[in-house]
C-alpha positions, -999 to 999 in steps of 0.1 A, spaced: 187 165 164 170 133 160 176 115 123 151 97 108 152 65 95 127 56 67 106 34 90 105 64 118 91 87 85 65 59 71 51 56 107 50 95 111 30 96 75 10 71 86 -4 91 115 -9 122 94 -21 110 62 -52 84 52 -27 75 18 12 71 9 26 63 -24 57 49 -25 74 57 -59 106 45 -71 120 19 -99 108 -14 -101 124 -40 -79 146 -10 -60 130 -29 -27 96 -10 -17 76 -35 -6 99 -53 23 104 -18 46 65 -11 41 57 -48 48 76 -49 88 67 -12 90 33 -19 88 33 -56 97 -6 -53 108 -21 -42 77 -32 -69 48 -10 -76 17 -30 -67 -14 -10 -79 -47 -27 -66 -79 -8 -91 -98 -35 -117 -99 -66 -111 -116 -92 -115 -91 -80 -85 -64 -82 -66 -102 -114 -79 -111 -132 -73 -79 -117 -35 -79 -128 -31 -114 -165 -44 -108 -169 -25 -72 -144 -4 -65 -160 9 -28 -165 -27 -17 -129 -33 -25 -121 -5 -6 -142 -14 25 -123 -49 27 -94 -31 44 -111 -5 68 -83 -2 88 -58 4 58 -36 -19 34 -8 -27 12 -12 -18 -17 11 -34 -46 18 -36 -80 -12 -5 -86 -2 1 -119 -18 -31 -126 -52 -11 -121 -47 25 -138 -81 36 -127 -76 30 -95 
């Protein structure tokens, strides 16, 4: 039997699904695996007002910026989204 690493299961996820959420304490060390997992995908920190502000205002053209997937961080900065 083959074990699988967390990297091996993101990238399987990945394949399969259009959205994974990562949930776990803050600063348990989320962000670095997903970042060199998917190393090809944009960075979107919601820690900053204007990625917030733009979701808030148009939440679709947000969206459409990253047509071939991101990085989501630091969501709960945006409950509605």
């Amino acid at each position: 039997m083959i074990k699988q690493t967390p990297e091996t299961k993101l990238k399987l996820f990945r394949r399969q699904l259009p959205i994974i959420k990562l949930i776990d304490l803050r600063q348990s060390g989320k962000t670095t695996p997903v970042k060199h997992v998917f190393d090809t995908l944009d960075y979107v920190l919601f820690k900053g007002p204007d990625n917030r502000v733009f979701n808030q205002i148009n939440p679709l053209g947000f969206l459409s910026t990253y047509d071939k997937g991101a990085i989501i961080d630091e969501r709960q900065g945006v409950p509605a989204f």
